[in-house]
C-alpha positions, 0 to 999 in steps of 0.5 A, a space after each residue: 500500500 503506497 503511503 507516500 500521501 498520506 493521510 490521503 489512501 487511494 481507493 484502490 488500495 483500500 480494495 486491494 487491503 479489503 480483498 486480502 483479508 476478505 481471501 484470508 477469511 474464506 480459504 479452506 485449509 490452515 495452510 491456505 490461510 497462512 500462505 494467503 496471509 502471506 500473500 496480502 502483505 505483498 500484494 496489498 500493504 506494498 511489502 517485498 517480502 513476508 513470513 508468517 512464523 506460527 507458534 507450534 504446540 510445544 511453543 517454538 515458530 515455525 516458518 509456516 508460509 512466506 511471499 515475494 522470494 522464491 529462494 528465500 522461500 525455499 530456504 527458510 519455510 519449515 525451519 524453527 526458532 525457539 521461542 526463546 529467541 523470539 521473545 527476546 525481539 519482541 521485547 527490543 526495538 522501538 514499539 509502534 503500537 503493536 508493532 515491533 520495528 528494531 533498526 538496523 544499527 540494534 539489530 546486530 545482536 540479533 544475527 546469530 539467533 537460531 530465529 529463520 530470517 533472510 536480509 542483505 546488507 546495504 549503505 547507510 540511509 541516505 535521508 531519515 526515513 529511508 528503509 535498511 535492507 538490515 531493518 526488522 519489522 514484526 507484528 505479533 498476531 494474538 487471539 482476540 483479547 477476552 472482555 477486559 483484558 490487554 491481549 490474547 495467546 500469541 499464535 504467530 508473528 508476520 515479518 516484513 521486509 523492503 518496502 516497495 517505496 523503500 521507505 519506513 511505513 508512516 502513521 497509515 501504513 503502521 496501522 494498516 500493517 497492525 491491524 491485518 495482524 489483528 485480522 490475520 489472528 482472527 482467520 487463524 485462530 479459525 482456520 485451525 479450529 476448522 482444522 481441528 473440527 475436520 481432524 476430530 471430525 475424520 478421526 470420528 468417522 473413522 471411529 464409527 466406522 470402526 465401531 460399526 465393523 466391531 459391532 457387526 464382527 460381534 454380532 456375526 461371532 454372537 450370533 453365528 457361534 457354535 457354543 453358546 452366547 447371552 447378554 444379561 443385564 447386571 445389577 439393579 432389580 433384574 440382575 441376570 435377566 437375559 437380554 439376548 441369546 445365540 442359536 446355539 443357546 436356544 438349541 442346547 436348552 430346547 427353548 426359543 430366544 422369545 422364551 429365553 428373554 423372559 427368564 434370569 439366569 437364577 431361573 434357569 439353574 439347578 437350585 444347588 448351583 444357585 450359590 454358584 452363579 451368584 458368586 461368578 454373576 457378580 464381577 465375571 468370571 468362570 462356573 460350572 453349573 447345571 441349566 434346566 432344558 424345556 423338558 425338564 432334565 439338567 444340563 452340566 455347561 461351563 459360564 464364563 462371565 465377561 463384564 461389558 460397559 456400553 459406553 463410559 460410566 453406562 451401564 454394564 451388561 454380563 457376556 456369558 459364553 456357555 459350553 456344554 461339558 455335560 460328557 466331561 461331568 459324565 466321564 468325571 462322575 463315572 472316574 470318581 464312582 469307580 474311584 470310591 465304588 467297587 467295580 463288582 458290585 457297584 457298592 461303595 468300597 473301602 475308602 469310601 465307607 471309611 470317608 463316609 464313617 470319619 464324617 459322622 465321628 469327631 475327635 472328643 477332647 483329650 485330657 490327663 486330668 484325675 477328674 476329666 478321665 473320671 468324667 470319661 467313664 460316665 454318662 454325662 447330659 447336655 453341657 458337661 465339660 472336662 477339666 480343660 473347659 471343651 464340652 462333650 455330650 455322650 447323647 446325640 443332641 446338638 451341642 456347641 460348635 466343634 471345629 467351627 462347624 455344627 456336630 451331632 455327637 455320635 454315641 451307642 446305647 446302653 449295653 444294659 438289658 433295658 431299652 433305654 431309647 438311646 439310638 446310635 450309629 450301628 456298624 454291622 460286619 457281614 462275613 459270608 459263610 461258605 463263599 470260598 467253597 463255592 469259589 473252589 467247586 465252581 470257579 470265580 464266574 460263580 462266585 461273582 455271582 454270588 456276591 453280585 447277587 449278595 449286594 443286591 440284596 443287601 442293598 434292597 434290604 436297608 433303609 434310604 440313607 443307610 450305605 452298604 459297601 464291600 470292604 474286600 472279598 466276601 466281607 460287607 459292611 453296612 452303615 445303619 444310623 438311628 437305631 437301637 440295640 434291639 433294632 440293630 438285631 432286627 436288621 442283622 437277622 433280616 439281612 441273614 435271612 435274605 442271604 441265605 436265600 438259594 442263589 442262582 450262578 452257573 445254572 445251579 442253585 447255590 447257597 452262603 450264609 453270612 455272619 454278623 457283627 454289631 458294633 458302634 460308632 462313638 466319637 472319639 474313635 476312628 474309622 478303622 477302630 470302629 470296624 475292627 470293633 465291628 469285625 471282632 465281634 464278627 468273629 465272635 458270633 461266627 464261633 459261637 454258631 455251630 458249623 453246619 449252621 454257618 454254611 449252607 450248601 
């Protein structure tokens, strides 16, 4: 812009001066922006040269756009000066408004700062307001200044160099110069919230369409799996209600998804895995457990529960995956009855009828005090103690906690010839009489048959909840709880009568018979002492019986 005449301006360089900052405002991009900033200081303010230095995010410029120089152009765009540097000429040189005009005879100091700049050297002003090729004018672009305050963030600085008239700008063209600064803050300051808006704009559609893809990847996976999926909600009143299920789901229950969604889970599981399924709903994770299927029967499936938030702070929904183990549980439980039942007969073995013996008993308190083994040989009531303050009680009645846990004591009754209504835990020995003579004449084939058949009826002869095992060979074992002496001799006469029933093996009729013996289970003994007890009077009964009646044929 031609300043010569001032204050008179052409109208012409007033259009020029509107055009530029009307350019400014409508370019498209951040960088079309600098570079028209650029632009107008040269075409419509009369400057040879212009740079626009833009302060980056960790506060250095950079030379973000340049005009009027090609090679000056090619040499310093993209360089950087610290902002260090840059503050230091801010703060220096003569102040026109503001603007920040340092002559060349000042700016000497400033020639080996890290700040990009291109200049030559000339002669000495021939009068006073001639422009040095070594003079540096700048103006600071800041954000608009907030009500009440000086000015805003500084985002850039405008350098000029060489004007046309190569004289220093007076009052009008100072102002000018200010005020596109002022202007070009403005476009700035906008063309890089535009910038950032279609920045954040892409990167969320690229979100969207990355969460649409996730969306239907999961869906396909749900839907299409080939074990089970579910959705349920979690928390609040209708914790583990079923939101949404796959296929596989509905066809390993044998129910449709519209019947699915009006059932929790606590709804659908076997009343003793209840506990189970709370523990594992709660926070995620991992259980066994058996779904009830439309006809009624059990099904064993392995959850995996994954907690999923629909978005932050939403609410959260439990992911299960459910897999039918039912053939697994089956070979476990089938590994486990072979484990503790006999494979002959089917009846619990050894180590099982001692496991089942050894819950029911439990260790009675110990002590060397006078009184407390007084007390031992005594028939004590309900809150009796020995010397060390454990309590006992010889009757089955519910006593304190032992060990932490609710015990009935278990205890015999009376040896006297009167009933005193006392019932314990009996423990008949069962020996077969005349088994290894069968063994002998027809071979084992024969004998197994006949302890197969023994078992059987054995086991048709007791109670519910009463447990018969073989303990080896042909000895038998039967756990009898809640009974008197009378009854437990009932039991052993009803069970030899079944026995000695002719027995079919090998196409011939055969016969055993079997002796018994009573003992009884108290605490304080172990599993093994009870038995011995138990086979001891075994023995006692077989030897008190003349020999022909202990052997059939």
């Amino acid at each position: 812009m031609e300043t010569e005449s001032e204050p008179y301006v052409r109208l012409a360089s007033l259009r020029q001066l509107h055009q530029a900052m009307a350019d400014m405002n409508t370019a498209r991009s951040l960088a079309d922006t600098l570079q028209t900033v650029a632009d107008g200081v040269v075409n419509a303010l009369g400057y040879e040269l212009a740079c626009v230095n833009l302060v980056r995010n960790d506060g250095d410029l950079v030379v973000a756009a340049f005009a009027g120089n090609p090679a000056a152009e090619a040499l310093i765009t993209g360089r950087v000066g610290s902002r260090e540097s840059w503050e230091r000429r801010l703060a220096m040189g003569q102040k026109w408004g503001d603007l920040v005009f340092i002559p060349h005879n000042e700016g000497w100091v400033l020639d080996d700062d890290d700040v990009p700049q291109w200049y030559t050297d000339g002669p000495p002003p021939r009068f006073e307001d001639e422009w040095h090729p070594s003079d540096r004018l700048f103006a600071p672009m800041y954000t608009p200044a907030s009500p009440g305050g000086t000015c805003g963030e500084l985002i850039g600085v405008l350098s000029v160099d060489r004007p046309r008239n190569g004289r220093l700008p007076g009052a009008w063209g100072r102002e000018a110069l200010q005020m596109y600064a002022f202007q070009a803050a403005i476009a700035v300051s906008n063309a890089r919230l535009r910038s950032n808006i279609q920045r954040a704009l892409v990167r969320l559609e690229r979100e969207q369409q990355a969460l649409r893809a996730s969306e239907e990847s999961f869906r396909a996976a749900f839907e299409f799996a080939p074990s089970g999926m579910a959705i349920a909600e979690m928390g609040g009143e209708q914790h583990g209600r079923i939101l949404r299920t796959n296929d596989a789901l509905c066809r390993l229950l044998g129910r449709p998804a519209s019947a699915m969604r009006r059932y929790a889970f606590s709804d659908l599981v076997h009343p003793e895995d209840i506990g189970t399924l709370l523990r594992t709903s709660a926070e995620g994770g991992r259980a066994e457990v058996r779904l009830c299927r439309r006809d009624g029967t059990y099904l064993w499936v392995s959850l995996r529960n994954s907690v999923v938030a629909d978005a932050a702070d939403g609410p959260r929904f439990l992911l299960t995956h459910i897999e039918d183990i039912e053939d697994r549980k089956r070979r476990e439980l089938q590994l486990a009855h072979r484990a503790s039942h006999d494979s002959l007969t089917g009846l619990p073995n050894s180590a099982e009828l001692r496991a089942r013996l050894s819950a029911r008993l439990c260790r009675r308190p110990q002590s060397t005090h006078p009184a407390a083994v007084d007390a031992m040989d005594h028939t004590y009531g309900p809150g009796a103690h020995d010397a060390n303050g454990h309590g006992f009680d010889f009757h089955p009645v519910r006593t304190a906690p032992y060990d932490g846990y609710d015990h009935v004591h278990v205890v015999a009754p009376e040896e006297s010839a009167r009933d005193d209504g006392t019932k314990g835990l009996a423990v008949l020995f069962c020996d077969l009489d005349g088994f290894k003579s069968i063994n002998d004449r027809f071979g084992h084939n024969a004998g197994d048959a006949v302890l197969i058949e023994v078992a059987r009826r054995l086991g048709n002869a007791v109670r519910d909840g009463d447990t018969v095992a073989r303990l080896g060979g042909d000895e038998f074992v039967i756990l009898a709880d809640g009974l008197g002496r009378a009854d437990a001799t009932d039991l052993a006469v009803r069970l030899r009568n079944e026995i000695i029933q002719p027995i079919r093996a090998e196409d011939r009729a055969v016969r055993v018979g079997a002796s018994f013996g009573i003992g009884w289970a108290q605490c304080g003994m172990t599993a093994d002492e009870v038995l011995k007890s138990a086979d001891e009077r075994m023995y006692v009964e077989k030897r008190s019986r003349p020999k022909q009646h202990r052997r059939a044929g």
